[in-house]
Backbone bond lengths (Angstrom), bond angles and torsions (degrees), N, CA, C in turn:
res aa  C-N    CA-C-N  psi(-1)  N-CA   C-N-CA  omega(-1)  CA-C   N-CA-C  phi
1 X - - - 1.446 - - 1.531 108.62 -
2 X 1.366 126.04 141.36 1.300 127.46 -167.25 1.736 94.65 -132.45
3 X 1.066 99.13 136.69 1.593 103.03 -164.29 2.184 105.44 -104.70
4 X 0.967 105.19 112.49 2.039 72.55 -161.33 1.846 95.36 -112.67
5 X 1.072 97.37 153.70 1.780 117.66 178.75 1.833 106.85 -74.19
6 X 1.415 97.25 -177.24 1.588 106.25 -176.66 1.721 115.00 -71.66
7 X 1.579 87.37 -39.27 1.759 102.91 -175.10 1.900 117.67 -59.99
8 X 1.429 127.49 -32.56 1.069 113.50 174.85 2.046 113.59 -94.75
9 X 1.453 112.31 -21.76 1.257 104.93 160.05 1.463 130.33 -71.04
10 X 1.585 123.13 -19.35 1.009 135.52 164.20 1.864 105.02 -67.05
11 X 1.179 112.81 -28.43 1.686 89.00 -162.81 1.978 80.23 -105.31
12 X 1.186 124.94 -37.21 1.444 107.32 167.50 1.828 132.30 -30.31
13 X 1.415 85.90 -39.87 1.948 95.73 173.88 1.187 113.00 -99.56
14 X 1.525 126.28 -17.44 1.467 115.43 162.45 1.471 112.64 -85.19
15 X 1.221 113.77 113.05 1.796 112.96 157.89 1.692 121.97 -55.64
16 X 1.252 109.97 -30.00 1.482 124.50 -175.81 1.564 97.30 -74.92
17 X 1.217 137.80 -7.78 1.895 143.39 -177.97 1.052 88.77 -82.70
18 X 1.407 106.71 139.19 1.536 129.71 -172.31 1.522 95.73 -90.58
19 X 1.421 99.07 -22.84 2.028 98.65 167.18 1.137 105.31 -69.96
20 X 1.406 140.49 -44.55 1.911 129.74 -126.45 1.595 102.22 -68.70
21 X 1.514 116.45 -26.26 1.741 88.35 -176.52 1.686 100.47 -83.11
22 X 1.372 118.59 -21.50 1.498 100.72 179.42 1.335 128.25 -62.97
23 X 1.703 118.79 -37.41 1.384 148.85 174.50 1.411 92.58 -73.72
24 X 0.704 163.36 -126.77 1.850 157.85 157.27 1.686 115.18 46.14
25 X 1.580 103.73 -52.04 1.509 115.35 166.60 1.132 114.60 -61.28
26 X 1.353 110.40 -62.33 1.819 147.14 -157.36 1.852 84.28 -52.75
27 X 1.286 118.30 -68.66 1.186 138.91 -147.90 1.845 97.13 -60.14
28 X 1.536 104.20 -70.38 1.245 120.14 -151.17 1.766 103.45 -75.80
29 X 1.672 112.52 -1.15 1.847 123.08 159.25 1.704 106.87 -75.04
30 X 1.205 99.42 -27.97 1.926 93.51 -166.87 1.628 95.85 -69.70
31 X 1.129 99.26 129.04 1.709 134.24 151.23 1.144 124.55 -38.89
32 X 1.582 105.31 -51.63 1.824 122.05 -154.22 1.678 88.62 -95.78
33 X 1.480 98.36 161.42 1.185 110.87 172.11 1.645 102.85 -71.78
34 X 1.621 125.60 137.00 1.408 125.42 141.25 1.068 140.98 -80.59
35 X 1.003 122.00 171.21 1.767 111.06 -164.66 1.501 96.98 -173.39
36 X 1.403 123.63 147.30 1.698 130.06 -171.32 1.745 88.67 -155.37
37 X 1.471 98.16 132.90 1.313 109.35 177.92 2.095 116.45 -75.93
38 X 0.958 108.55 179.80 1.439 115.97 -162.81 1.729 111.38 -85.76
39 X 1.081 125.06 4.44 1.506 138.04 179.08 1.650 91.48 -118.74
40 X 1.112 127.28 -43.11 1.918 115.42 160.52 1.541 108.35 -49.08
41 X 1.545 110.42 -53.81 1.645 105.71 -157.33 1.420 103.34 -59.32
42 X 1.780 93.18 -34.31 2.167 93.84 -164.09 1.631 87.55 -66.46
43 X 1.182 156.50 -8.42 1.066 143.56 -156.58 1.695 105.18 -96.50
44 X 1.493 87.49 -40.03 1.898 92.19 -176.46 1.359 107.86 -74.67
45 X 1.515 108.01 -42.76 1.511 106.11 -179.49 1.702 102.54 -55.54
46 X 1.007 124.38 -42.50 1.533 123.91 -173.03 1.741 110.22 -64.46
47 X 0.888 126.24 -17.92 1.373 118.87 -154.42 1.427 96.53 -124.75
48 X 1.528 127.05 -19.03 1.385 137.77 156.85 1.017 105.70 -65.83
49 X 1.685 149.74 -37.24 1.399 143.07 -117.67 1.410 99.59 -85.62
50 X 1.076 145.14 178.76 1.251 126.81 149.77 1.731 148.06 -58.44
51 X 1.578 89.35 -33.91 1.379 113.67 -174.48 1.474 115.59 -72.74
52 X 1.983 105.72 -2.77 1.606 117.51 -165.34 1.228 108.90 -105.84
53 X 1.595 120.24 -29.61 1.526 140.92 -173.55 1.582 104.35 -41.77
54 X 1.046 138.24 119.79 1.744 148.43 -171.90 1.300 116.55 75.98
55 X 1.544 104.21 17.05 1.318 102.57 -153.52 2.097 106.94 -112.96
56 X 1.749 94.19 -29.15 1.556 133.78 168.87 1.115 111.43 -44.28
């Protein structure tokens, strides 16, 4: 089980993250199931939202 933070799902859904092709690679090699708890997700959803964009 791989437990993951806000910082690599945030740059996974942004293409504009100077991470997303590394996190994208990184991600789509793991084996194990991932999983991010529900105070991470509200975090990605928040920082994805629109109203947050330049704002990160």
């Amino acid at each position: 089980m791989i437990l993951v933070d806000t910082g690599p799902l945030v740059a996974l859904f942004d293409p504009k993250d100077r991470l997303h092709s590394h996190c994208r690679a990184t991600l789509q090699g793991i084996q194990e199931p991932v999983y991010a708890t529900v105070p991470v997700l509200t975090e990605v959803f928040h920082m994805l939202s629109p109203s947050s964009i330049g704002s990160n």
